[in-house]
N, C-alpha and C positions, 0 to 999 in steps of 0.2 A: 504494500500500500504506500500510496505518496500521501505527504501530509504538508500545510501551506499554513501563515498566520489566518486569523480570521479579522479579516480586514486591518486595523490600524492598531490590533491590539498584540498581546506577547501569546493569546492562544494558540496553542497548535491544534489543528482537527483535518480528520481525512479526506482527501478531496472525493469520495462519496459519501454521501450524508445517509443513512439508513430513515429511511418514513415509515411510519407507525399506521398510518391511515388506514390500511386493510387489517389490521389486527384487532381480534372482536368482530369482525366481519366477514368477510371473505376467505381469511385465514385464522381457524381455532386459536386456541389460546397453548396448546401443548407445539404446533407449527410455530407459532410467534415465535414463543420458546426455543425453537430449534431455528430460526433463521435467524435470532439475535446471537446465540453464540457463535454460529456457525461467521456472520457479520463481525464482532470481534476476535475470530480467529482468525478472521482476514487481514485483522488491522483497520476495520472500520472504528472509529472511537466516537464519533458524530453522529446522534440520535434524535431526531426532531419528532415529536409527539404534539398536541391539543387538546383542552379538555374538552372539545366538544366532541372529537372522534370516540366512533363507538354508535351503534343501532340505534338507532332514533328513540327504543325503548330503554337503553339504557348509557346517557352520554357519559363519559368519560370513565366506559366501559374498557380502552385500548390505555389510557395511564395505569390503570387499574393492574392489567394486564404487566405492563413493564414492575408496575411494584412490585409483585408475583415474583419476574424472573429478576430486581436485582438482591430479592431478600434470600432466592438461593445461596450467595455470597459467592465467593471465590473472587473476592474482588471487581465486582461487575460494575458497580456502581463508582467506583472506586479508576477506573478504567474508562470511564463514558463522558462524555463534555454532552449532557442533557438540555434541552432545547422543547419547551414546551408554550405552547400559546395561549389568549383569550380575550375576550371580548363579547361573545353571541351568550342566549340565555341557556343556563345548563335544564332550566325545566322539564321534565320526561315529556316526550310525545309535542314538543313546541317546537317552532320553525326557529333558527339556529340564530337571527336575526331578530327575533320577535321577541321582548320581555313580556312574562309574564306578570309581571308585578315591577313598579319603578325602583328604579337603580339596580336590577339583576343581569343587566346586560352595558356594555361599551366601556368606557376609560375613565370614569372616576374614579376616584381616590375609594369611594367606599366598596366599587365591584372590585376594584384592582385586589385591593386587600383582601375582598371574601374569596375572588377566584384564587392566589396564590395559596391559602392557605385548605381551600377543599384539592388543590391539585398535589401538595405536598404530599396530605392524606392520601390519597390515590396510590400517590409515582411511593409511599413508604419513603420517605427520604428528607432530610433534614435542608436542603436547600437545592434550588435549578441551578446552572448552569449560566443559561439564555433564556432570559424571558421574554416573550415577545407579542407584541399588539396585534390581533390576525387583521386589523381592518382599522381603518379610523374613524374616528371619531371627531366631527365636523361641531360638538357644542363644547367640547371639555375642554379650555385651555393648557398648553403644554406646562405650565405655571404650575400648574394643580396636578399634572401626572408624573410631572418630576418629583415632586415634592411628596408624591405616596413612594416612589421607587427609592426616593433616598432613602425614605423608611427601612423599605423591605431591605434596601444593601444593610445597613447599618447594623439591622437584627441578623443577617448573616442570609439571608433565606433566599435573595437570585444574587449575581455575580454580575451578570449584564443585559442588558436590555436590547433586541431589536425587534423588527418590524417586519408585517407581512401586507404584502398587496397595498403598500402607502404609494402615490406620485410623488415625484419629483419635488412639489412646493411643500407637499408635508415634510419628509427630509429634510429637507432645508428649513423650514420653521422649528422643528425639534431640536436640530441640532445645533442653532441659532440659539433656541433658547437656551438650551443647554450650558454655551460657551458662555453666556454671559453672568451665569453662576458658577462658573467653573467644573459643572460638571462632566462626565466624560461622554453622557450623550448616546444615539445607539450606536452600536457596531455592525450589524448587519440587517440586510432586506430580503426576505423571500419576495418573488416573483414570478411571475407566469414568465418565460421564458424556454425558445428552444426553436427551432430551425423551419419551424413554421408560422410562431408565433414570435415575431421579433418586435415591437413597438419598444418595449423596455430600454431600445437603443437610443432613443431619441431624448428620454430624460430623466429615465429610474435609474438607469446604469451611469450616466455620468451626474448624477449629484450623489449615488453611493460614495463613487470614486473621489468626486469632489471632497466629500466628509468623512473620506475613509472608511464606509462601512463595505464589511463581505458582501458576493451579493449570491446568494441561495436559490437558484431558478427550481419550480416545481413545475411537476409537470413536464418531463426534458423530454418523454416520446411524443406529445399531448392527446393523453390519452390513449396509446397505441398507435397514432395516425401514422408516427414517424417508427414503427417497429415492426415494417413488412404487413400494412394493412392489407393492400391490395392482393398482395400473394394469402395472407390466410383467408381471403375472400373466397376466392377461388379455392381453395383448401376448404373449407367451410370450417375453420378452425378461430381462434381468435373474438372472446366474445365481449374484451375490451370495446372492439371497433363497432358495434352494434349500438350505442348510445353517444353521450356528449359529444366531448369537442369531434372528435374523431369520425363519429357517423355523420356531424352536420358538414363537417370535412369534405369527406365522400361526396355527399350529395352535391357540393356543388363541381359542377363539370371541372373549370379553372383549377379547384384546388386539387381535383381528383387525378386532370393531368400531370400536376405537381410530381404528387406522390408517385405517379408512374414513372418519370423525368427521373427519383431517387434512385426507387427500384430498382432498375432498367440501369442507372450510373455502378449501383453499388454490386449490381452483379457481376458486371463486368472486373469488379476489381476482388467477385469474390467476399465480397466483406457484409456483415451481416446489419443490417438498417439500423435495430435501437443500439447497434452496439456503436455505431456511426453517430449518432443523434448525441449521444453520452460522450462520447471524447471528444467532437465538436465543441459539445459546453466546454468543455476541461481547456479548451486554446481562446478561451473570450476573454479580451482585458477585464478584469473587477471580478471574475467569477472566483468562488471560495470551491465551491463544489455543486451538481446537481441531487437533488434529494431522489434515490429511488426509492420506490414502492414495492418489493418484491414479496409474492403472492407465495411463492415455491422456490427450494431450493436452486433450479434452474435459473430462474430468475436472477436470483443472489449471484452467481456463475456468470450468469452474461454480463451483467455490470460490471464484476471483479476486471472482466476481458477489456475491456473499455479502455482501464487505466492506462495498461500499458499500449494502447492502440496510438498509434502514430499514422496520426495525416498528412498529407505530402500537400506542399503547396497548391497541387496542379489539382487535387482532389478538393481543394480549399475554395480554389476556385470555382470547380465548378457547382460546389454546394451553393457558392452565391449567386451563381447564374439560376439557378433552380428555385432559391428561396431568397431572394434580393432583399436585405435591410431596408429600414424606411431612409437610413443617411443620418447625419448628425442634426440635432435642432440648434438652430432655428433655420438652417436651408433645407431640410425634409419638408417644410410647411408654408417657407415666406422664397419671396426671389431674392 
């Protein structure tokens, strides 16, 4: 495993990030188990989780899951740079966005405090890692979210603070406010990001890098689309591609020829699509790591292959003629 700082800080973490998001889900809880060790016996050490992942009947069913395997011991916890989020209402059977009751959901100081302290519960663990905002929050001044997080540093219980799915102005308003209290502000951004999905280039990725934070793309096949959709179509394999981003993907013609455009590049060179899609990320200026999601062992196996995948300029190339960036802002948008 390669391992890189995470952003502007002295962290070291793997440039694969292990996701939790199918655990409690798609994958039991005794699989979990065996993909997390099997993930640091790879030398993945990078674990991102959320309290809201986990079956709608029971959220924060997959931290739950991770407390489990780090109270096995063997030093697992002891071993992991933990990364968990929050912001959405943890209430059973509620939409993920929706409170149920005022103040149970988004970035005040009072959820901030109740989410940290039901996720510790969960994760069995006396402090996170990384803690991180999955969304923003457009009423709560950063005056007042800083000011719960210095708490939470102080008491010992997160180490640092970043962000998921924030623009560019938020970034830059956080970590603005931040500097002007001296304090150290986030370190890194998850993002939608990945070789079909590139808008991130225009202002997520350079006010990361402005601010020094990592930048954590999710999502790196999206959704399957970029991990030999077309071929398991015809396969009748692959039941990623039958929904989200992936299926709307598909349907449209433009995009559909894309993916063939890949296919049809990547055969030729022999080389296997999500394993392309994932080393891809690993050559983008700002990126820390992409976060997989692995279902099954296999899985875990293809990602590991990634690391050491080396792409030739010429191949570099042509992935941009295929999936063309929007450009830098402000010339992607103005003359």
């Amino acid at each position: 495993m390669k391992y890189t700082q995470l952003g502007r800080t002295g962290l070291q973490v793997s440039r694969l990030v292990l996701g939790t998001m199918n655990f409690g889900g798609e994958t039991d809880e005794a699989g979990s188990h065996a993909l997390m060790d099997a993930a640091l016996d790879a030398g993945i050490n990078f674990f991102d989780t959320a309290d809201i992942y986990g079956v709608d009947e029971e959220k924060g069913r997959t931290e739950k899951i991770l407390g489990a395997w780090f109270a096995k011991g063997g030093d697992r916890r002891d071993k992991v740079v933990l990364a968990t989020k929050m912001y959405g209402d943890m209430t059973q059977g509620k939409e993920w966005s929706t409170p149920s009751w005022p103040n149970h959901s988004k970035l005040s100081a009072v959820n901030i405090r109740r989410s940290v302290e039901a996720s510790l519960r969960r994760l069995g663990t006396d402090h996170i890692d990384i803690y991180q905002f999955h969304h923003v929050d457009r009423a709560t001044p950063f005056e007042e979210i800083w000011q719960a997080i210095d708490v939470l540093i102080t008491q010992g219980k997160i180490l640092y603070t970043g962000t998921s799915n924030f623009p560019g102005y938020k970034i830059a308003q956080a970590n603005e406010t931040a500097a002007r209290t001296g304090r150290l502000g986030l370190v890194s951004e998850q993002c939608l990001y990945n070789l079909a999905e590139r808008r991130a280039e225009m202002e997520v990725i350079p006010a990361a890098q402005e601010y020094g934070l990592g930048v954590i793309p999710w999502s790196p096949l999206h959704q399957g689309l970029l991990g030999g959709a077309l071929r398991k179509e015809r396969e009748g394999t692959g039941s990623r591609t039958k929904s989200g981003r992936s299926a709307a993907g598909l349907a449209d013609p433009a995009v559909r020829a894309q993916v063939q455009a890949y296919e049809d590049l990547l055969a030729k060179h022999d080389l296997d699509p999500g394993e392309v899609a994932l080393a891809w990320l690993l050559t983008r200026p700002g990126v820390t790591g992409p976060i997989v999601g692995p279902r099954t062992p296999a899985h875990l196996e293809s990602a590991l292959r990634a690391v050491e995948l080396e792409l030739s300029e010429e191949l570099l190339g042509a992935l941009d003629e295929i999936f063309p960036g929007p450009g830098p802002s402000p010339e992607a948008f103005a003359w």
